[in-house]
C-alpha positions in Angstrom: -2.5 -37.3 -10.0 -1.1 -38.1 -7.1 -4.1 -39.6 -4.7 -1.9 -41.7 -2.6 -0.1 -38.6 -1.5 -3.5 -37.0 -0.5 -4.9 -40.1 1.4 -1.4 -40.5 3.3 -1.5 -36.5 4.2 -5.2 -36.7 5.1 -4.5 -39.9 7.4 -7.0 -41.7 5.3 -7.0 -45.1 2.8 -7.0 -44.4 -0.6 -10.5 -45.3 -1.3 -11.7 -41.9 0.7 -9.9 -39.7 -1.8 -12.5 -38.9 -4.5 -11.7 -36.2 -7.2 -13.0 -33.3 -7.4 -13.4 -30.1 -9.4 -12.9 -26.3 -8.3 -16.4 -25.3 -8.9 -17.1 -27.8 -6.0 -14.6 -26.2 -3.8 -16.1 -23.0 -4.4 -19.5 -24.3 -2.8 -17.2 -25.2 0.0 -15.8 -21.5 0.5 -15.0 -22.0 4.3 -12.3 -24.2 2.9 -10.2 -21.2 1.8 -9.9 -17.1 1.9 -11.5 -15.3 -0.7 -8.6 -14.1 -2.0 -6.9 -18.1 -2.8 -10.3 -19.1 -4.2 -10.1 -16.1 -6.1 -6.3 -17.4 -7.3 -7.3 -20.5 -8.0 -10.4 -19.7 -10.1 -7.6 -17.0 -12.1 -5.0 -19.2 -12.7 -7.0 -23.0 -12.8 -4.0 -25.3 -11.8 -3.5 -28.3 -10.3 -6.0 -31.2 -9.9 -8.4 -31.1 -6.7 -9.5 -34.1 -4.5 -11.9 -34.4 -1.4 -11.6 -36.4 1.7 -14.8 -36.1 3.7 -15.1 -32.2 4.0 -11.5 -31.1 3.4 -10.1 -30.3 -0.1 -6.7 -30.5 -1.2 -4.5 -29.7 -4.2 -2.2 -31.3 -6.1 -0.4 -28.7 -8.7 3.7 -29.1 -8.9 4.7 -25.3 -8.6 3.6 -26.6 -4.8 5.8 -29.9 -4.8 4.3 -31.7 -2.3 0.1 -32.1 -2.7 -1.2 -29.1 -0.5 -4.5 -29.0 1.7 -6.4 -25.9 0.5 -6.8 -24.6 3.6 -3.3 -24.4 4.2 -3.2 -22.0 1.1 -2.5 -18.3 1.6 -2.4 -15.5 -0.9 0.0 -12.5 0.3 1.9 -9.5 -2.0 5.1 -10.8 -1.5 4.5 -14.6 -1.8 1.8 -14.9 -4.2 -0.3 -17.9 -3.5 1.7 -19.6 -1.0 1.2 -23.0 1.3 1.4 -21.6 4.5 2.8 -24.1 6.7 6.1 -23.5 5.1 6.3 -20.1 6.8 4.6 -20.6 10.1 6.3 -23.8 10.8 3.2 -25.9 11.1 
């Protein structure tokens, strides 16, 4: 569980990261395409937190902690973070 690393890429204190589970982030759909929620309901990795509206993942096949709606599911890639390929 790695909290610390949410709050410091949410640009929050610690105390705003609250756990969460997937089930809540599917009430949240706008958080990701239907296809990611869709891998992550499949595959149930990682552990999810919420800071305010935003969700985020920490699972290690990732490395670093991941905000969901950076997550992108493509044919070649698989589930991917896609700021690694766009350069965000």
């Amino acid at each position: 569980m790695r909290n610390q690393d949410v709050a410091r890429l949410a640009g929050v204190l610690l105390d705003e990261v609250k756990p969460a589970s997937l089930a809540e982030l599917g009430h949240h759909a706008d958080q990701a395409e239907g296809a990611v929620l869709t891998e992550l309901e499949k595959r149930h990795i990682g552990d999810y937190y919420r800071v305010g509206d935003r969700f985020f993942l920490d699972d290690a096949s990732f490395g670093d902690v991941v905000a969901v709606e950076d997550l992108r599911m493509s044919k070649g890639l698989g589930l991917h973070d896609q700021r690694l390929y766009d350069g965000t």
